[in-house]
N, C-alpha and C positions, 0 to 999 in steps of 0.2 A: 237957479240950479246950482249943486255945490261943485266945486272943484272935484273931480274923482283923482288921485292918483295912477298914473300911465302901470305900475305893480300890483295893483290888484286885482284879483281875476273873481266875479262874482258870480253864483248860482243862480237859476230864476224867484230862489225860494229863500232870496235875498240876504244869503250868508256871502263872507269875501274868505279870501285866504291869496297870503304875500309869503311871498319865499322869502328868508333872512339869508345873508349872507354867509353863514353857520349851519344854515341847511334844513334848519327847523325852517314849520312854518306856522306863521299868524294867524286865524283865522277869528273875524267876528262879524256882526250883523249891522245891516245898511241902517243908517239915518230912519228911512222907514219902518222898517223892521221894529227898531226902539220905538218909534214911536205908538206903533201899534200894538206892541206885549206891556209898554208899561214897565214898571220894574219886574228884574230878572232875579227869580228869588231861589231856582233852583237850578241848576249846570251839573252834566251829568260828562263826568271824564271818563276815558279808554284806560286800559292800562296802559304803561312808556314803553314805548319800542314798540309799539302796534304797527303792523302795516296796513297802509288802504290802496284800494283800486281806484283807480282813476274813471270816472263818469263822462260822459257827455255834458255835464251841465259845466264843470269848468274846466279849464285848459291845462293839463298836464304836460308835462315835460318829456 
């Protein structure tokens, strides 16, 4: 099993996301995840400055 770092907080649906100290945050997909899409040939971005709600799947602030 890998080391997970103690900062990142993951979904069941196997995405992560890490608060930067800047305020932004990281997010991307678990070891598994990769391994099962294979390459990642399309990403689809928000506009900047979007706001989201915080879910039950990961732990908000």
């Amino acid at each position: 099993m890998s080391d997970i770092p103690a900062d990142l907080r993951f979904a069941e649906s196997h995405e992560w996301a890490r608060l930067e100290t800047d305020g932004t945050v990281t997010v991307g997909i678990s070891d598994h995840a990769q391994e099962a899409l294979g390459d990642v040939v399309f990403v689809e971005l928000t506009e900047i400055w979007k706001s989201f709600r915080c879910r039950r799947s990961i732990r908000c602030r």
